[in-house]
Structure formats: C-alpha cells, structure tokens
N, CA, C and O atoms as a MOPAC input file, in Angstrom:
PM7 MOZYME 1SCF
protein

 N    -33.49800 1    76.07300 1    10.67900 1
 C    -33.76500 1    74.76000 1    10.11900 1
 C    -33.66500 1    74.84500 1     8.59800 1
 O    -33.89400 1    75.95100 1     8.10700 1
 N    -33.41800 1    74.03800 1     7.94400 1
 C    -32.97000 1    73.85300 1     6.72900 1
 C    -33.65400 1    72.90200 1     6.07400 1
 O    -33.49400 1    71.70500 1     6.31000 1
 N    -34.54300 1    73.40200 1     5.12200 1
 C    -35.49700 1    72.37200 1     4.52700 1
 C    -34.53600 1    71.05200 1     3.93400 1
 O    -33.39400 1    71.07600 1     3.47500 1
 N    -35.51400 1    69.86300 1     4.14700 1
 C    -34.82000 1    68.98800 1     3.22900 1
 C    -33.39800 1    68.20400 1     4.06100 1
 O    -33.29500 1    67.06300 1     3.61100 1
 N    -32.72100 1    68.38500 1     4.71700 1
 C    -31.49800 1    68.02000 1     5.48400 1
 C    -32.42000 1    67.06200 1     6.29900 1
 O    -33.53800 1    67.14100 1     6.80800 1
 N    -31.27100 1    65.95800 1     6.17000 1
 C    -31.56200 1    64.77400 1     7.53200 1
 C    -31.58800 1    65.37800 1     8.57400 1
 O    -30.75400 1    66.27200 1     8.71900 1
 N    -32.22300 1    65.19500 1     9.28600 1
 C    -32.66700 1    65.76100 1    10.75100 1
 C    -32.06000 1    64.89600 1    11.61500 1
 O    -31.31800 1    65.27400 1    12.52200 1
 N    -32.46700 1    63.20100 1    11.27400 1
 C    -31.51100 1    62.35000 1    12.37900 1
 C    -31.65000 1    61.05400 1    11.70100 1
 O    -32.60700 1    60.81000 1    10.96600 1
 N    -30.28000 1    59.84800 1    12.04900 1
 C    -30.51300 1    58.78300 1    11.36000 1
 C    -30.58800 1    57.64200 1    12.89700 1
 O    -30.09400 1    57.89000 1    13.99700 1
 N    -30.99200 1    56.99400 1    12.68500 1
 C    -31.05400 1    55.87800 1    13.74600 1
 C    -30.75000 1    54.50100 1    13.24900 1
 O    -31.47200 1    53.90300 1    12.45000 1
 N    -29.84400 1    54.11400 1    13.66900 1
 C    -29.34800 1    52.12100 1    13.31000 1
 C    -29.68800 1    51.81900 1    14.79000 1
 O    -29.69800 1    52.56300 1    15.77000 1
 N    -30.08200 1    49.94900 1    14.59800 1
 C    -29.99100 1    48.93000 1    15.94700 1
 C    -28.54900 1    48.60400 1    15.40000 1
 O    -27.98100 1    48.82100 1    14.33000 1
 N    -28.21300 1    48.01800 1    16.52800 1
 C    -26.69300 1    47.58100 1    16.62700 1
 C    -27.03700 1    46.56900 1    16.96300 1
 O    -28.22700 1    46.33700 1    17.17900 1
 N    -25.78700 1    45.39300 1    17.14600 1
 C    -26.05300 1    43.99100 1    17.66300 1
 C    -25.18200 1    44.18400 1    19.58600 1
 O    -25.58800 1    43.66600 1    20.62600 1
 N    -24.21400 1    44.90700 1    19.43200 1
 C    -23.81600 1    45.47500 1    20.77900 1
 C    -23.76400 1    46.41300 1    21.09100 1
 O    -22.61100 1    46.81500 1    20.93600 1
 N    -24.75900 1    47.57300 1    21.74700 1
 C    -24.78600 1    48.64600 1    22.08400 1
 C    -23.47300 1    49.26500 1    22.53900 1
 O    -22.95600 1    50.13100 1    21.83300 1
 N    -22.85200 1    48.84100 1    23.77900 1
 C    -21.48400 1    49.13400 1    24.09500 1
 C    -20.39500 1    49.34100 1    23.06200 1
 O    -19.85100 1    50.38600 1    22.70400 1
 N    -20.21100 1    48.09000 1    22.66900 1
 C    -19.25500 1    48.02800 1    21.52000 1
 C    -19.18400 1    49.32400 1    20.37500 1
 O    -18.27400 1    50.08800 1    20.05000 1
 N    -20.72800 1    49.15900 1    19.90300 1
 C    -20.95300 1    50.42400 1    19.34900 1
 C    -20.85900 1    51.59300 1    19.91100 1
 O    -20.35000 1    52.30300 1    19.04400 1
 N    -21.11300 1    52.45600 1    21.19200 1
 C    -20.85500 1    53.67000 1    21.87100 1
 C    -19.45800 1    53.15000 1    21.66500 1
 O    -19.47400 1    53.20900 1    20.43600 1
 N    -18.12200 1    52.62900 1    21.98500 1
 C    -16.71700 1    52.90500 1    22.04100 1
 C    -15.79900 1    53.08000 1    20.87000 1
 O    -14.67500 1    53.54600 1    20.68500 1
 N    -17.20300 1    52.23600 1    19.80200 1
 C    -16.30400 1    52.81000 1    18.44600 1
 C    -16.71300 1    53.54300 1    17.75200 1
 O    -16.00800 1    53.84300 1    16.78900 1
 N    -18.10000 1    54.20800 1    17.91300 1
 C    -18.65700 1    55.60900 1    17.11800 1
 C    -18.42600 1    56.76300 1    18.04100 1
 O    -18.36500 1    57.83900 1    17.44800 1
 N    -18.29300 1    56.81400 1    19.24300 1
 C    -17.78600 1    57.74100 1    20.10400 1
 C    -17.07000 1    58.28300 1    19.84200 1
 O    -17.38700 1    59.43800 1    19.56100 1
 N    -15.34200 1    57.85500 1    19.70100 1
 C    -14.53600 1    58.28300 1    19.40800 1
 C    -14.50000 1    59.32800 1    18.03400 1
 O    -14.10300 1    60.48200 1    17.87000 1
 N    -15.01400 1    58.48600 1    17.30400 1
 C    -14.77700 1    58.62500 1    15.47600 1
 C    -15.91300 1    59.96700 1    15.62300 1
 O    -15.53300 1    60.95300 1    14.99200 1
 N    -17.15900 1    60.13400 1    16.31200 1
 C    -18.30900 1    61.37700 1    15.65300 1
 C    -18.08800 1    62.40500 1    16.65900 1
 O    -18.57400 1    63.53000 1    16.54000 1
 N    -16.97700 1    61.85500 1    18.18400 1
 C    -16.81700 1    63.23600 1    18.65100 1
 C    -15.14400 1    64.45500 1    17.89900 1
 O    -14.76700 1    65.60500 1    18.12600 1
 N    -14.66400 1    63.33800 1    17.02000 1
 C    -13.20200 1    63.32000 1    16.10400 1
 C    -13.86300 1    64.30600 1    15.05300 1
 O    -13.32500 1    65.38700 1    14.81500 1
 N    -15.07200 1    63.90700 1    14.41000 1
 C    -15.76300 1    65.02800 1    13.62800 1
 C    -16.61800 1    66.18300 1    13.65300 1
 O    -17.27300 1    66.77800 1    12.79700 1
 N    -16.33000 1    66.39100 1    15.44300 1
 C    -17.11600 1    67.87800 1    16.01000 1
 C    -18.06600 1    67.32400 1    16.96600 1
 O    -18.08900 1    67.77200 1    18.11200 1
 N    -19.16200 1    66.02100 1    16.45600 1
 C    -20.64100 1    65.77300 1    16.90900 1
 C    -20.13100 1    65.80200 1    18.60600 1
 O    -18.94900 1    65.67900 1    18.92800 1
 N    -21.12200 1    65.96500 1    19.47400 1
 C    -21.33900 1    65.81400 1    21.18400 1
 C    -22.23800 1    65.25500 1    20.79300 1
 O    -23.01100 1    65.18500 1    19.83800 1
 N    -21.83600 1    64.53100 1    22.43400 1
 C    -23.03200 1    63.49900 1    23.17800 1
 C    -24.14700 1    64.18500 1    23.21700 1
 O    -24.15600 1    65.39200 1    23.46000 1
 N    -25.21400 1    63.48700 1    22.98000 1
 C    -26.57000 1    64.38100 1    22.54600 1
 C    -27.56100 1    63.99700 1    23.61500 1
 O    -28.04300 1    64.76700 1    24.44500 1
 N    -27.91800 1    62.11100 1    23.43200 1
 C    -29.09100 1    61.66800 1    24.54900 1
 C    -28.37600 1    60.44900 1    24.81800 1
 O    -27.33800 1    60.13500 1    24.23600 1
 N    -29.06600 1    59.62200 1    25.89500 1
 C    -28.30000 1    58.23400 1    26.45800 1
 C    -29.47200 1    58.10000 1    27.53800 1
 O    -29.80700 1    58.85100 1    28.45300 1
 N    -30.07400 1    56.62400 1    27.01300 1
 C    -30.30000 1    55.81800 1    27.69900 1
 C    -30.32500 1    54.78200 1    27.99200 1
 O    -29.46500 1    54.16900 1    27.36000 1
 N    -31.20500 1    53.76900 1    29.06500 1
 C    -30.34300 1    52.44600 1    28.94600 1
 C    -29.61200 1    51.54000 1    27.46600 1
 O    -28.53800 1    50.94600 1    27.36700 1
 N    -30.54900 1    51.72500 1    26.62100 1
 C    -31.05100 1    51.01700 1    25.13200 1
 C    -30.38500 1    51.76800 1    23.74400 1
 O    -30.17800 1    51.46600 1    22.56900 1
 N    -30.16000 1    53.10100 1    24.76800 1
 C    -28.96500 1    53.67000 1    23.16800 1
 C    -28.44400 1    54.95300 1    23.40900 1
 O    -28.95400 1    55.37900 1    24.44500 1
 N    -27.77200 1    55.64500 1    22.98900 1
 C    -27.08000 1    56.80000 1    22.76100 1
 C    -27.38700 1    57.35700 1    21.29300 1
 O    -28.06300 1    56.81600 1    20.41700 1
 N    -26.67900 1    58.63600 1    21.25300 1
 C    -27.05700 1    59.65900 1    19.98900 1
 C    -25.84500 1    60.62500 1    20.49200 1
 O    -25.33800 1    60.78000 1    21.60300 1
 N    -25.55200 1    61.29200 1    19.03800 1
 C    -23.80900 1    62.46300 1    19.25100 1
 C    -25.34800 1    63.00300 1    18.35300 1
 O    -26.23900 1    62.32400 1    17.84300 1
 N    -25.13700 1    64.72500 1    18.45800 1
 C    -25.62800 1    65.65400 1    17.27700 1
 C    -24.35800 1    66.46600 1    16.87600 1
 O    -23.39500 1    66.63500 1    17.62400 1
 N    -24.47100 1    66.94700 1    15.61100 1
 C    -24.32600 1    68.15700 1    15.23900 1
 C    -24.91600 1    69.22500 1    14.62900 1
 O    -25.73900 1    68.78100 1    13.82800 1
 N    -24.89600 1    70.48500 1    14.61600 1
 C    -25.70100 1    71.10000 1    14.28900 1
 C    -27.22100 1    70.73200 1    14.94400 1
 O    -27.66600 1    70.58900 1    16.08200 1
 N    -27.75900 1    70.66200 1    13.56200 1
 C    -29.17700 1    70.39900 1    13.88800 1
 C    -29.73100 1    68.47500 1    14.01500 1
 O    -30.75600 1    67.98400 1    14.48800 1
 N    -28.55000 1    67.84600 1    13.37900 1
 C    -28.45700 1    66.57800 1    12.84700 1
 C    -28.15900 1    65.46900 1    14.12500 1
 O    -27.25300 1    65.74300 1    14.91200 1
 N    -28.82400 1    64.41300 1    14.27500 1
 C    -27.80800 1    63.75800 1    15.20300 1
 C    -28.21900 1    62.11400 1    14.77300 1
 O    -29.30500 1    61.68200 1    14.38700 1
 N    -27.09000 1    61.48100 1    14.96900 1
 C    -27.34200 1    60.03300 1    14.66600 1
 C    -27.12600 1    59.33200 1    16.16600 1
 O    -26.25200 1    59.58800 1    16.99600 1
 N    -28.23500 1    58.34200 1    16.23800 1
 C    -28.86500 1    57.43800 1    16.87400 1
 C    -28.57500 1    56.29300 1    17.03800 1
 O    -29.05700 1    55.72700 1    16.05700 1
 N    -27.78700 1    55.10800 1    18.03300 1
 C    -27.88000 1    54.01700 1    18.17300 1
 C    -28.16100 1    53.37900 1    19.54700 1
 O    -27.78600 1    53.62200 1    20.69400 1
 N    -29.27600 1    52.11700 1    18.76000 1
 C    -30.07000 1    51.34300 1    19.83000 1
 C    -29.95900 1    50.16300 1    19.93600 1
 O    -29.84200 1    49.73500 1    18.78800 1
 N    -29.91800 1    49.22400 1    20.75000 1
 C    -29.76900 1    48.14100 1    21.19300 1
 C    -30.98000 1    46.73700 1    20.34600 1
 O    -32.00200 1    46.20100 1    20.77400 1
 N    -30.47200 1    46.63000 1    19.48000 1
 C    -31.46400 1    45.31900 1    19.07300 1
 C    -31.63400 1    44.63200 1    19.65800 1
 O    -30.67700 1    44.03000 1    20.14300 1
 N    -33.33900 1    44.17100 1    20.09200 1
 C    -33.34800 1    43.11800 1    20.56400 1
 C    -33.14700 1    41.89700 1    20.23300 1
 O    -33.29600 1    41.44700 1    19.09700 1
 N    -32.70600 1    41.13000 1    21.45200 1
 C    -32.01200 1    39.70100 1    21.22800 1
 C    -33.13600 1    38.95800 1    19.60900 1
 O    -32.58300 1    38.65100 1    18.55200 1
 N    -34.17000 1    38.86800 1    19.75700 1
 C    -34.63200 1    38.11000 1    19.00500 1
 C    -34.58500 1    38.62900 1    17.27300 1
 O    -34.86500 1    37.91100 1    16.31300 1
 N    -34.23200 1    39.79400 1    17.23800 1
 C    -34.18800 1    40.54200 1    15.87500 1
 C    -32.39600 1    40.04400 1    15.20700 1
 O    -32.18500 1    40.08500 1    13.99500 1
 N    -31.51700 1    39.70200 1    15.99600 1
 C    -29.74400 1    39.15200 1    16.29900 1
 C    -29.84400 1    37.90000 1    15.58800 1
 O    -28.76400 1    37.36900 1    15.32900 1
 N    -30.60500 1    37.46900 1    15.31700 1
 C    -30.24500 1    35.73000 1    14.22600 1
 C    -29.29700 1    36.13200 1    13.15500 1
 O    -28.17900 1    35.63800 1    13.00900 1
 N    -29.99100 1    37.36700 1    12.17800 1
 C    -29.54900 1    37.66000 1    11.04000 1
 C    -28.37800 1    39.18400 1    11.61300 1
 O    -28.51400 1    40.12500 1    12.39500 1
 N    -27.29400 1    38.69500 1    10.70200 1
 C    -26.56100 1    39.80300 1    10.98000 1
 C    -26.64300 1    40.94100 1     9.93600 1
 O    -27.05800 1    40.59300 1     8.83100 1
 N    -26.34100 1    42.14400 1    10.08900 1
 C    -26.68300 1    43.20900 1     9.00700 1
 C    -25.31700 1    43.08300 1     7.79900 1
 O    -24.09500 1    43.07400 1     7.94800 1
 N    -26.34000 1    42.98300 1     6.40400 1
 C    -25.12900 1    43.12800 1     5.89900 1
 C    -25.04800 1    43.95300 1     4.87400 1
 O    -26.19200 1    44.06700 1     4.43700 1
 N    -24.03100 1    44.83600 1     4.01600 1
 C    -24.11800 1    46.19800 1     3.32300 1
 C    -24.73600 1    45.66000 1     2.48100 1
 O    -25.78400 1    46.27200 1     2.27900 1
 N    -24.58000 1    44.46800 1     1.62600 1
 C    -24.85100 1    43.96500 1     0.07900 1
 C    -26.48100 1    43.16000 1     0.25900 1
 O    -26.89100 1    42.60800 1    -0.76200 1
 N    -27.07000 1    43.11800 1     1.07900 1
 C    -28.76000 1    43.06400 1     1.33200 1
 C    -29.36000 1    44.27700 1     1.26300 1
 O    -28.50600 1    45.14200 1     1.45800 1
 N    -30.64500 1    44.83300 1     1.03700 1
 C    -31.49600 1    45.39800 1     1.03600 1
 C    -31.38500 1    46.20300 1     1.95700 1
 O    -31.45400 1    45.67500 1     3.06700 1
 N    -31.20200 1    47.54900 1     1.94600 1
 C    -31.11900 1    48.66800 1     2.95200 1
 C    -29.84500 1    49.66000 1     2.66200 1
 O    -29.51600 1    50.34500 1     1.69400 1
 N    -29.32400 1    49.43300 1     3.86800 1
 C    -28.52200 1    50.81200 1     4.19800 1
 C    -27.16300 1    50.26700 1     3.36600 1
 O    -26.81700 1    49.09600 1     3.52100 1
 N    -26.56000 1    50.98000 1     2.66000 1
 C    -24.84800 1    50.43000 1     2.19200 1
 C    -23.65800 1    51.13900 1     3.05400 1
 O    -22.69300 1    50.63100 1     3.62600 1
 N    -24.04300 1    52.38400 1     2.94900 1
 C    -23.09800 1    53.09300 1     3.90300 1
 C    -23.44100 1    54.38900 1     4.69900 1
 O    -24.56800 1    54.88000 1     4.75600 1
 N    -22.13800 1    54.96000 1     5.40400 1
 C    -22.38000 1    56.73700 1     6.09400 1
 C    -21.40000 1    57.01100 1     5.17300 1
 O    -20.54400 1    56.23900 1     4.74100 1
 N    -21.58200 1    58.13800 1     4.91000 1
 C    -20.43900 1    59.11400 1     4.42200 1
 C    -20.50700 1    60.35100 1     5.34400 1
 O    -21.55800 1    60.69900 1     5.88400 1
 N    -19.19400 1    61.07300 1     5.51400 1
 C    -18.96500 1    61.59900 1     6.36000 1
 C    -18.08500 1    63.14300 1     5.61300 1
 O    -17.28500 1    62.70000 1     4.79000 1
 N    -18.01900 1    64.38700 1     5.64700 1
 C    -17.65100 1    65.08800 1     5.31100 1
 C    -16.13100 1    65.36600 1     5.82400 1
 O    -16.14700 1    66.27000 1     6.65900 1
 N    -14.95500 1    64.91300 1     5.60200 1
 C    -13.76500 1    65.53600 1     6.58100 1
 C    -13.42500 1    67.06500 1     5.74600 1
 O    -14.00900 1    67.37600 1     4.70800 1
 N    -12.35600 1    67.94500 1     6.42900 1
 C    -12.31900 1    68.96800 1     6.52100 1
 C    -10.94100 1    68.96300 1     5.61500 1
 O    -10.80200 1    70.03200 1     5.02000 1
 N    -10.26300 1    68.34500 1     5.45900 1
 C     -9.24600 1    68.57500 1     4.63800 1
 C     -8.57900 1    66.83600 1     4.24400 1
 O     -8.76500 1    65.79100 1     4.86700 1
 N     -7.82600 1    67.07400 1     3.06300 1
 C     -7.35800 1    65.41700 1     2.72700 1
 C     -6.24800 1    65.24700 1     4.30500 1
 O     -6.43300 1    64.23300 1     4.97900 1
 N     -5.25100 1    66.18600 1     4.74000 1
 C     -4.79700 1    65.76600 1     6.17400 1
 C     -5.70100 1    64.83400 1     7.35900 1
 O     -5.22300 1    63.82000 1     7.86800 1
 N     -7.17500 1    65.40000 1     7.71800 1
 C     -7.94400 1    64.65700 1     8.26000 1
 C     -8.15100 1    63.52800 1     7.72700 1
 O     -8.42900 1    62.68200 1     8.57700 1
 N     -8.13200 1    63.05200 1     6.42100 1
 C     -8.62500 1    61.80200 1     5.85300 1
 C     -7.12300 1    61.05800 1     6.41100 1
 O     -7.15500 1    59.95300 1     6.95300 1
 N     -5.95700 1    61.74000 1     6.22100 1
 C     -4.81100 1    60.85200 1     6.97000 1
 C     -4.60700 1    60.55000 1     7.96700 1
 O     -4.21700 1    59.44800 1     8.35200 1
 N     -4.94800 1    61.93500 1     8.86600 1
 C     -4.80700 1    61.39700 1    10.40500 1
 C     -5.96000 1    60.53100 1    10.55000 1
 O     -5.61500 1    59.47500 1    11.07900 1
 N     -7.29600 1    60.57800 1    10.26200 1
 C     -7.86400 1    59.42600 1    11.06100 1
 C     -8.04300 1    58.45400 1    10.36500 1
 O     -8.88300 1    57.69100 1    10.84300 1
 N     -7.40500 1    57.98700 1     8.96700 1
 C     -6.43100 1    56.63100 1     8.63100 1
 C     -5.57800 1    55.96700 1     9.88900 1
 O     -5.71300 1    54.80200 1    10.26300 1
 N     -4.86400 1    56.73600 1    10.34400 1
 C     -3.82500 1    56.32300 1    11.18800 1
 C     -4.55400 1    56.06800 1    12.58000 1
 O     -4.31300 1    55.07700 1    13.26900 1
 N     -5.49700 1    57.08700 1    12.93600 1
 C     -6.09000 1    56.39100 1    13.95800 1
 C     -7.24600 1    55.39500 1    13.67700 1
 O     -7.62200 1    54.87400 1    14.72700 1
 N     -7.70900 1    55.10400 1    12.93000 1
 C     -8.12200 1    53.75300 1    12.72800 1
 C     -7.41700 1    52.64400 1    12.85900 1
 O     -7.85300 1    51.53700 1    13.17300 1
 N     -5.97600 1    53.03600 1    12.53900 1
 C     -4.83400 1    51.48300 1    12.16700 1
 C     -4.62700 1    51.41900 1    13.33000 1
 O     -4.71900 1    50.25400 1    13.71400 1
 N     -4.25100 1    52.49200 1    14.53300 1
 C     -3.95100 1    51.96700 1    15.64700 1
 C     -5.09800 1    51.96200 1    16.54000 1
 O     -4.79300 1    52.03400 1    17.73100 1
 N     -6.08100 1    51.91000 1    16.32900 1
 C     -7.28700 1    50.92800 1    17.26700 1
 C     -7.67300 1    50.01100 1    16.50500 1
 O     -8.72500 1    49.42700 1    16.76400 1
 N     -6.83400 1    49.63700 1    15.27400 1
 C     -6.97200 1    47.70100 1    15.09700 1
 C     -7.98500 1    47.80100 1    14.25200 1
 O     -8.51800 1    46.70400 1    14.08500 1
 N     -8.62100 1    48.92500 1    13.46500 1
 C     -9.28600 1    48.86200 1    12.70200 1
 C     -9.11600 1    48.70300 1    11.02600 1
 O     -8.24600 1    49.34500 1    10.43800 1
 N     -9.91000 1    47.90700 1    10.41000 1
 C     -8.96800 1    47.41800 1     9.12200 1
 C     -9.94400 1    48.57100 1     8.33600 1
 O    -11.05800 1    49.00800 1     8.62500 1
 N     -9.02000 1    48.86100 1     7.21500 1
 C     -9.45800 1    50.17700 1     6.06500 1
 C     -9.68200 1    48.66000 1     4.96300 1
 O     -9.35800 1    47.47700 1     4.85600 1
 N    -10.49100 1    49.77300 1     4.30400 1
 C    -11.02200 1    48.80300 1     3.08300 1
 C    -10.42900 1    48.92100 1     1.81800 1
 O     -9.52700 1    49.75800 1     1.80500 1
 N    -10.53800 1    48.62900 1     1.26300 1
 C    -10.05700 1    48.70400 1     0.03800 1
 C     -8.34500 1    49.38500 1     0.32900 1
 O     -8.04400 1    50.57800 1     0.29600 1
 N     -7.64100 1    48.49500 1     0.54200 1
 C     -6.15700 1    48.97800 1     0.94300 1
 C     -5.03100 1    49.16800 1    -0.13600 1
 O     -3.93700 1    49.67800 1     0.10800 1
 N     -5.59300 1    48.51000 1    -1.83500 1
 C     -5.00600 1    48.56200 1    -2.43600 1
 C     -4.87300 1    49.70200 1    -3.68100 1
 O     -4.00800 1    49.81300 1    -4.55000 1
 N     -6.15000 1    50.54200 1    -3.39200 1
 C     -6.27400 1    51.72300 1    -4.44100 1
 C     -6.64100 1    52.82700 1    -3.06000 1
 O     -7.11000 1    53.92500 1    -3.35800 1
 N     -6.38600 1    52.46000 1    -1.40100 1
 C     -6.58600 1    53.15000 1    -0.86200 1
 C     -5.82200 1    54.72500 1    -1.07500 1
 O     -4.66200 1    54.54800 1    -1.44800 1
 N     -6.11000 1    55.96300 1    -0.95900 1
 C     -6.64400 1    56.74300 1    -0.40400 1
 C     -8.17700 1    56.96500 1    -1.64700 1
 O     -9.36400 1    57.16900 1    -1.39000 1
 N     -7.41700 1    56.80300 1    -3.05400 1
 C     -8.59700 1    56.77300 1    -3.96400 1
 C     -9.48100 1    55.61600 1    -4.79600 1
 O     -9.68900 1    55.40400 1    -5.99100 1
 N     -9.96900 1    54.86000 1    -3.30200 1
 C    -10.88600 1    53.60300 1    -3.53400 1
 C    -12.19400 1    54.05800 1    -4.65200 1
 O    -12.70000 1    53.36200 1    -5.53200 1
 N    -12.51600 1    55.47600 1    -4.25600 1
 C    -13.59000 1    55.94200 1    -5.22600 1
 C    -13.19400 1    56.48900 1    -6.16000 1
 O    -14.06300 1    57.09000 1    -6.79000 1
 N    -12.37400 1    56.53300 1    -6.47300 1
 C    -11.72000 1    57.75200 1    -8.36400 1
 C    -10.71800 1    58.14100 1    -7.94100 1
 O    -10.38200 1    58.07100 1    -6.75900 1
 N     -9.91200 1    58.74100 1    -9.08000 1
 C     -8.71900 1    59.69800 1    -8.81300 1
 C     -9.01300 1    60.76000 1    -8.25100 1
 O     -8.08300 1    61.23800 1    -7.60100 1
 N    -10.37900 1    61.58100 1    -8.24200 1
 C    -10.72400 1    62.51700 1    -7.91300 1
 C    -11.78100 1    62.31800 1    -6.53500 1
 O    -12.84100 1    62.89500 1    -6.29300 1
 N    -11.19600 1    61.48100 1    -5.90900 1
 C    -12.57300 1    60.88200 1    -4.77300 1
 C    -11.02600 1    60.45300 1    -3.46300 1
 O    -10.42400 1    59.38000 1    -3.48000 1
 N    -10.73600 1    61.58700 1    -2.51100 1
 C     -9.27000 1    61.15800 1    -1.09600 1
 C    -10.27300 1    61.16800 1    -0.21100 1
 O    -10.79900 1    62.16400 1     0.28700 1
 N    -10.61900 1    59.64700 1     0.04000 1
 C    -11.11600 1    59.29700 1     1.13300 1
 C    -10.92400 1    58.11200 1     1.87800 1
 O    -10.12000 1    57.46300 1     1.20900 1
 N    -11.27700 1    57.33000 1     3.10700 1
 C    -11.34400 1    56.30100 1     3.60900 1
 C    -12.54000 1    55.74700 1     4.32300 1
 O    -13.47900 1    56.21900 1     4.96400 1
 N    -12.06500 1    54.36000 1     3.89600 1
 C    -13.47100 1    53.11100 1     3.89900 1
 C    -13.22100 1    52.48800 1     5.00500 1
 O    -12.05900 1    52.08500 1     4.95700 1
 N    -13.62600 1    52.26100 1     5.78300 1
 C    -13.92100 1    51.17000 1     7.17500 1
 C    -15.42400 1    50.76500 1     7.56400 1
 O    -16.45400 1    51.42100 1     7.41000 1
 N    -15.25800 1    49.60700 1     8.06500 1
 C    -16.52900 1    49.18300 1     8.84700 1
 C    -16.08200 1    49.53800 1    10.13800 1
 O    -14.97400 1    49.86500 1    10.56200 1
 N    -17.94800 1    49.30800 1    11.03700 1
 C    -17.73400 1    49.95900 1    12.20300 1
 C    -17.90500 1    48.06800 1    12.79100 1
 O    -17.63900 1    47.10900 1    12.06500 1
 N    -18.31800 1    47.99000 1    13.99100 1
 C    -18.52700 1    46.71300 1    14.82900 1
 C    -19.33000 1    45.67500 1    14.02800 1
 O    -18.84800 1    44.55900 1    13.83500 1
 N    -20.57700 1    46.02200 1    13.54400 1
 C    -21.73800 1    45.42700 1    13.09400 1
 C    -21.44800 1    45.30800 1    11.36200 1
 O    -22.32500 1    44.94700 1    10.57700 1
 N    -19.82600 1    45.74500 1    10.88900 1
 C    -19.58600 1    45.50800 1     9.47500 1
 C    -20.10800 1    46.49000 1     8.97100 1
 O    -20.08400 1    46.30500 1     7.75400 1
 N    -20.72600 1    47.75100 1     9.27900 1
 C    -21.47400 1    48.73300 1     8.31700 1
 C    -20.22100 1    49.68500 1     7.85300 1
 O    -19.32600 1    50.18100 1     8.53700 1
 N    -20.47100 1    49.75800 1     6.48700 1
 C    -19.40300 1    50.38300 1     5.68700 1
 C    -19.28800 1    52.02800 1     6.07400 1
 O    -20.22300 1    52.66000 1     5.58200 1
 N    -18.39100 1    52.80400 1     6.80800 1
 C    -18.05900 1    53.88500 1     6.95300 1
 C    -17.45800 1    54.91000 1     6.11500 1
 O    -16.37000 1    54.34300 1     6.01900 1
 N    -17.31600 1    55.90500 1     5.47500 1
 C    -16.50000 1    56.84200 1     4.86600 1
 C    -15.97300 1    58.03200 1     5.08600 1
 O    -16.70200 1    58.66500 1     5.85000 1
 N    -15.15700 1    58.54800 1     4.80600 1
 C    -14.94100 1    59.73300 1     5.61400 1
 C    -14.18800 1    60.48100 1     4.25500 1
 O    -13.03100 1    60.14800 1     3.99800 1
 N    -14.61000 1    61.10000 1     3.73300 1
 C    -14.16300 1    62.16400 1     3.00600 1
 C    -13.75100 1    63.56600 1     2.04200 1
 O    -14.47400 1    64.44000 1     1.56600 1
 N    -12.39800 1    63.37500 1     1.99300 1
 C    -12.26600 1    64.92200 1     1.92100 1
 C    -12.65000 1    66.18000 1     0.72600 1
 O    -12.93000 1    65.89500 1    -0.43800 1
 N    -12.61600 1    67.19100 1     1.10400 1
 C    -13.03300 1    68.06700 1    -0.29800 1
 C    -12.41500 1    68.26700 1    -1.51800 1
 O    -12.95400 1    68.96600 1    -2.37600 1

C-alpha cells in the first residue's frame, strides 16, 4: 500500500448501463478488470485503485452533472506512450465519440501536454495522456 494514493473514486451516473458500455471498454483498454457488480453499480480496479459507478437515484436526475459547477472537472488517465493517445483517438471516433477540443487537438493542453479530451455519457470530461 502506498501512502497517500487514491484508493478508489466513486461517481452516480444518470444510466448505469450506458455507463458500464462506455467505461468498460475504455478502463479495461487501460489494463483495469472487472472488480465488483451489483444490481446498482459496477467497479474495474487496478493495482490497488479501483473506480466505482452507481446508479443515481431517480429523484437525485432533475439536475444533470455538469464539469463547470462545483465539484468534479475531470479523470485524467495515464497512457503509456503518445501511440496509445492515437490509437484510442481513433477508437473513440469510431464508437461515435466526439474528442474535444478538435482544433489544437492532440495539444489541447500545451505544446508540451499529447493528449485527448472526451466526455463519457453523463458529459464528464475524460483525459488520457501521454508521457
């Protein structure tokens, strides 16, 4: 164990499903396994780390989550080389997923920052990048 390291993060989602088919793919793409699953949510770990999603209840769903309110802005994600930041560019484009910032994309964050921006289902800003 490693002092200090997130141990685990947990988001509600507004569609549980929706969410397992599009973080599935993408955190088992970055090593993580299926960790726990039950009716109300799933979790991938790695290492010691694992992130968490649960089913909001209906009555908490009025307000939708959004990056630029109070809370969470984004994940960032470690990829393994700027190639990974390309290939799963490309597999984002072909599951219909839109990249953000498309016009200074690969270096939306600096000249010195090759990475990529997407939201997941619920609009939460994603990142993925390289060393």
């Amino acid at each position: 164990m490693s002092k200090g390291l997130i141990h685990h993060i947990e988001l509600y989602v507004s569609d549980l499903k929706r969410t397992v088919d599009f973080w599935g793919w993408f955190l088992e793409e970055l090593g993580y396994e299926p960790f726990q699953e039950w009716e109300s949510g799933k979790s991938w770990s790695i290492g010691e780390m694992y992130i968490v999603f649960v089913q909001a209840e209906e009555r908490f769903l009025d307000v939708p989550y959004h990056r630029g309110r109070v809370g969470l802005n984004h994940l960032a994600f470690h990829a393994i080389s700027r190639h990974q930041v390309d290939d799963m560019t490309q597999k984002l484009r072909d599951k219909g997923v839109s990249i953000l910032y498309t016009d200074t994309h690969p270096f939306a964050g600096g000249k010195e920052h090759y990475a990529v921006y997407f939201e997941d289902p619920d609009r939460m800003k994603v990142e993925l990048v390289a060393p």
